[in-house]
N, C-alpha and C positions, 0 to 999 in steps of 0.2 A: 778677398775671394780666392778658393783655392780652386787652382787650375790642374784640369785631368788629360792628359793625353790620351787617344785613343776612343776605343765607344764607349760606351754606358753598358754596362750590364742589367739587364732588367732584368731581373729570376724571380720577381714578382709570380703567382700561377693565373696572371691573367688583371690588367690587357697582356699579352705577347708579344715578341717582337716583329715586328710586320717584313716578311721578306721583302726584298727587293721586287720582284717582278709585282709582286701585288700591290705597293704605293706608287711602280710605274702605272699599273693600270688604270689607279683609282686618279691618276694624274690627268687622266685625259679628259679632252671637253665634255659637256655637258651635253647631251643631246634633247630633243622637242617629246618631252613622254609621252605626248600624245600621238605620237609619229611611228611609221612601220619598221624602222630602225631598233627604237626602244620595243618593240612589241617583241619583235624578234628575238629580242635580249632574255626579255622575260619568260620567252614561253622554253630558250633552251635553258633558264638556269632554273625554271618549277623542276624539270625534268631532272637536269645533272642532280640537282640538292635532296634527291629521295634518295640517292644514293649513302651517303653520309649517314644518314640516319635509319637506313635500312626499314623503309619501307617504298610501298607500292601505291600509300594512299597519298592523300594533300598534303602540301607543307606549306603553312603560313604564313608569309614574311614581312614585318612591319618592323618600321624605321623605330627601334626600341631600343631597351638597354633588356638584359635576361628577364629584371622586375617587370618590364611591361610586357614580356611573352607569360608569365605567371599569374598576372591580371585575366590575362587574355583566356588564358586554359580554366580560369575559375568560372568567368562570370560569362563565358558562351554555356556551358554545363549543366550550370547549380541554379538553385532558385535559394530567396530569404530565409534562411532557417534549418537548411539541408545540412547535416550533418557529413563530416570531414575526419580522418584520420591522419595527424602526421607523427613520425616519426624526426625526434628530435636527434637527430646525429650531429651537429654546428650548429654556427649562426645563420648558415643561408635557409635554412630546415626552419629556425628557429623565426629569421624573418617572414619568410610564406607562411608561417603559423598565423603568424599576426596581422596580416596582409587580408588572409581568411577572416580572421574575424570582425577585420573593418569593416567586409563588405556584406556580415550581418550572417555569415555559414557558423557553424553550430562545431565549435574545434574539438576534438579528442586529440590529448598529445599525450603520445608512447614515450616518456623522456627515454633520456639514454646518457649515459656519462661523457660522452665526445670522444671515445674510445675505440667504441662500438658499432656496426654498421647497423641498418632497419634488421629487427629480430621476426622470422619470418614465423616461430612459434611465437611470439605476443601477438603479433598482427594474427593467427590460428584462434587464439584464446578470444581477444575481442570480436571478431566476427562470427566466434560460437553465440556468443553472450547475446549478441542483435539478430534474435530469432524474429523479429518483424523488416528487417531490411532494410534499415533509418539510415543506413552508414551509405551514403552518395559514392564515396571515393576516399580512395587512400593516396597519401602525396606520400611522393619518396624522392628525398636527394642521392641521387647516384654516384655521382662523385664528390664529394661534400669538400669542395679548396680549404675550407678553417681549419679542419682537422685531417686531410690526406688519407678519408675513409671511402672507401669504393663497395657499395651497398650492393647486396646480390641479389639483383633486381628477378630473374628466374624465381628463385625461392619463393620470394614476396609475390609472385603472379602465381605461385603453385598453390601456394596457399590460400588466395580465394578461390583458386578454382577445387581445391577440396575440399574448401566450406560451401559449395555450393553457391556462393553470394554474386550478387549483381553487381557491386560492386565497382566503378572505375577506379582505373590505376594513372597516376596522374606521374610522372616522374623527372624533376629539373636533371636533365643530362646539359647544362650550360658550358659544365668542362669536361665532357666527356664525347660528343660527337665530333669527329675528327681527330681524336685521339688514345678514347679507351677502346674497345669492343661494346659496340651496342647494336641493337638489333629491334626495334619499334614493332616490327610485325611481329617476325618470332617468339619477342618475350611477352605479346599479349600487353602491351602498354595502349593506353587510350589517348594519353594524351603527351608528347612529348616535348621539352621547355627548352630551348638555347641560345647561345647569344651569341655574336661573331667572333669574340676579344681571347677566343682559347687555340679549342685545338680548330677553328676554323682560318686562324692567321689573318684575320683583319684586326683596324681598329675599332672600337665600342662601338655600335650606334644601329645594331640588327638582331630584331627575335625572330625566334621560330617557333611556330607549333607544328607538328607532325599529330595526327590528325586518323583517330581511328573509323571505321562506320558508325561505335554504337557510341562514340561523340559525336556526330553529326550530330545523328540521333535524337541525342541527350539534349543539343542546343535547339529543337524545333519546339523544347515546352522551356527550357530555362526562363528563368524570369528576372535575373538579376539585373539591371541595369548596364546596357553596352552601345555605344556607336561608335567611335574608333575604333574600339577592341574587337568590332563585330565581325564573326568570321565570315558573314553569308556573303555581305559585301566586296570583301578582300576576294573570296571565288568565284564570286559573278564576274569583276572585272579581270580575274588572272586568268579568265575563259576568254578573253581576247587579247590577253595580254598586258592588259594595262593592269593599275590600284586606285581605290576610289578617292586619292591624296595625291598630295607631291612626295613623289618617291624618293630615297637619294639614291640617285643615278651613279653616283662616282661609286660608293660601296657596293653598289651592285657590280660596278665591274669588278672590282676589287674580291668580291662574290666570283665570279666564274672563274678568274685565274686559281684562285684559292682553289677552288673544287678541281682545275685541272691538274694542280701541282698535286693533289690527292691521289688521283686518278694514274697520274705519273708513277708515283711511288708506289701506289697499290695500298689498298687500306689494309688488307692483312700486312704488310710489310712496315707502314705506320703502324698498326698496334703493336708490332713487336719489336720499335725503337724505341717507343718509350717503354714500354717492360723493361729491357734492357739499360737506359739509363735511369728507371726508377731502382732498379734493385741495385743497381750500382751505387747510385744515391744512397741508399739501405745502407751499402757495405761500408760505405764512409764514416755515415755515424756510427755505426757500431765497433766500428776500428779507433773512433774518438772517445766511445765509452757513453757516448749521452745515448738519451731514448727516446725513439720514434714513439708518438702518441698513440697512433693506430695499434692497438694491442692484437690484431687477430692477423695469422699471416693470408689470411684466403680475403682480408678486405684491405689490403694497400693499395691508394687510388696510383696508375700509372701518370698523374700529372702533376703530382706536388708531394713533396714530403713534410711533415707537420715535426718540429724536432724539439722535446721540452728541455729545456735547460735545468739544472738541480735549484733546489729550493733555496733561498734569498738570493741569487741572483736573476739579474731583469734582461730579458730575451730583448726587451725593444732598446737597450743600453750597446748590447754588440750588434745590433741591425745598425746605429746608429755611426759606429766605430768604423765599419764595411760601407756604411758609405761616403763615409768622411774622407777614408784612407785612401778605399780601395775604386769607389764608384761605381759600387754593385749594389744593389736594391732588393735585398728580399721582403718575403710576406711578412706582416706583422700576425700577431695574435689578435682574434676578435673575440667580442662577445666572453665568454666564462674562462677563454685562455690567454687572455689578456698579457702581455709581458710577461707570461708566461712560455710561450713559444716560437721559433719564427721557424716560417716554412720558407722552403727552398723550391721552387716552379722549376719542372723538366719536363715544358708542353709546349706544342708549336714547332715553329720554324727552330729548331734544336737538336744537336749533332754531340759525338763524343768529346770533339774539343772543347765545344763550348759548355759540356759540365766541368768539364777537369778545371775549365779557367773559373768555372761557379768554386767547386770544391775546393779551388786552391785558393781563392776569395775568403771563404768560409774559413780556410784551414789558419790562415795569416790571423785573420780579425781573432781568433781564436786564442792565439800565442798572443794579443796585443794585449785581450783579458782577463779581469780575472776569475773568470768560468773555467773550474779545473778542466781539462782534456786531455788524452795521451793520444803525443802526432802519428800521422802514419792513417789517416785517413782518406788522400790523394792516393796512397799507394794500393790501397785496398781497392779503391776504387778501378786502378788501372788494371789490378791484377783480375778482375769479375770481369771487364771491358776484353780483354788480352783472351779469355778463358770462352766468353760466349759469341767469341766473333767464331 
């Protein structure tokens, strides 16, 4: 058994690494949920958690992983048969695709090479084409973790609304609230998907939907099959505080510290830490010579970088190397980019040293294989860090 001094580096883009103050919190006892303690609880974190997600309306919080907040945004909405558009940017894109069609929705999938973020003229072209109105909602991954694509979610809402279409706009921001720029009201999203394990700095085990009027709406005729997932319920009882379940209490505290250590920092000042350690990130590989997936510069997600390695060699061979050596963890490749790429996570509870100690992880495991590179990627990194402080 090889023995590592020091932490672990997780540079995984999610779960995250969970600060200190927020595994203090979640440490603490369990309280009576049906009590005015717990109510209390509840009714200041409905309030703080529209924040994050930049709206005004509901946000829905069930003991889930991101898939079961996705579940959730489909089958309060849709009815058997209703037609769906997604956009295939990754695996997660890719998964909801299929998720749709278990539950018997009627899929249109926009592929895309995993390059490219949702094309806000295809999505134009198909919505011309359904002069009857058949199209229910269009699903969009916003920050897509497999591929390090950050989809321009604006565009994609401009674009129904100058097709005139009724259209919902469904959108997984899983790793994007609490750390890209999002904005729920503003960009006209109806239905909004997250999970705790990103830029919210918990561990796994919380969805969200954020919740427009005209999905309310939408769920007073849906017909698809729900009682867990079912929103009506979750709002009846967060009108007094309580869930119509056992809630977990400890992630919920775990929940408000997270949103106040937000709030500390200021979410504009969160979005422009990690810009800041993403383009650094940027500068690294390109100082190595390898190349970042995301081919468009206006769609680099600010929470992971996707980096493909050259042709016969195996991305999950030096992931392997780095954590043998070094005891640092990055993403692997899913789905169509398989050992193909590994991505580097600079989301969450995440600071300047602790990229440079990512980068210079990366830079070691690098010199160990034999994936050509030229060094000097640490130095590029410090020099963008040095230049935008």
């Amino acid at each position: 058994m090889t023995v590592h001094p020091g932490r672990h580096f997780l540079q995984i883009p999610g779960p995250t690494n969970v600060p200190d103050r927020v595994l203090r919190a979640i440490s603490m006892p369990t309280i009576d949920h049906r009590g005015p303690e717990f109510a209390a609880l509840v009714m200041e974190l409905l309030d703080r958690v529209r924040v994050p997600f930049g709206t005004e309306g509901p946000v829905v919080i069930f003991p889930s992983s991101g898939s079961g907040a996705w579940e959730a945004a489909l089958v309060n909405t849709l009815s058997k048969g209703d037609r769906v558009v997604v956009f295939e940017t990754g695996q997660f894109s890719a998964l909801w695709a299929a998720m749709a069609a278990q539950l018997g929705l009627e899929v249109t999938t926009i592929a895309g090479d995993w390059r490219h973020g949702a094309s806000p003229e295809e999505l134009a072209a198909a919505l011309a084409e359904d002069t009857e109105h058949l199209i229910r909602a269009v699903m969009v991954v916003h920050s897509e973790t497999s591929t390090g694509i950050c989809s321009r979610i604006p565009e994609i809402r401009h674009a129904i609304d100058q097709a005139r279409h009724p259209a919902m706009l469904f959108v997984d921001a899983v790793s994007s609230v609490g750390a890209a720029e999002y904005h729920h009201d503003e960009w006209g999203v109806d239905v909004t998907i997250c999970g705790s394990q990103k830029g919210l700095m918990l561990p796994p085990g919380l969805g969200f939907n954020a919740i427009s009027d005209k999905a309310l709406a939408a769920a007073k005729t849906a017909d698809l099959p729900r009682s867990y997932w079912g929103w009506e319920s979750v709002l009846s009882f967060n009108n007094r505080g309580f869930f119509p379940y056992t809630p977990p209490t400890n992630l919920l505290y775990g929940l408000r510290e997270a949103l106040l250590m937000l709030e500390e920092e200021s979410l504009p000042a969160v979005f422009a830490r990690h810009l800041r350690l993403a383009q650094a990130t940027r500068s690294a590989v390109r100082a190595w010579g390898l190349e970042i997936l995301c081919q468009d510069e206006r769609e680099h997600s600010p929470v992971v970088t996707a980096v493909l390695v050259p042709d016969g060699h195996d991305a999950d061979a030096l992931r392997a190397q780095i954590l043998g050596d070094f005891d640092m963890s990055l993403g692997a490749g899913l789905g169509k980019v398989a050992g193909k790429v590994f991505r580097i996570g600079h989301v969450g509870h995440f600071n300047e040293l602790s990229l440079i100690g990512t980068l210079g992880g990366v830079e070691m495991g690098l010199a160990r294989s034999p994936i050509p590179y030229t060094p000097g990627g640490v130095a590029a990194a410090l020099d963008h860090l040095a230049d935008s402080r």
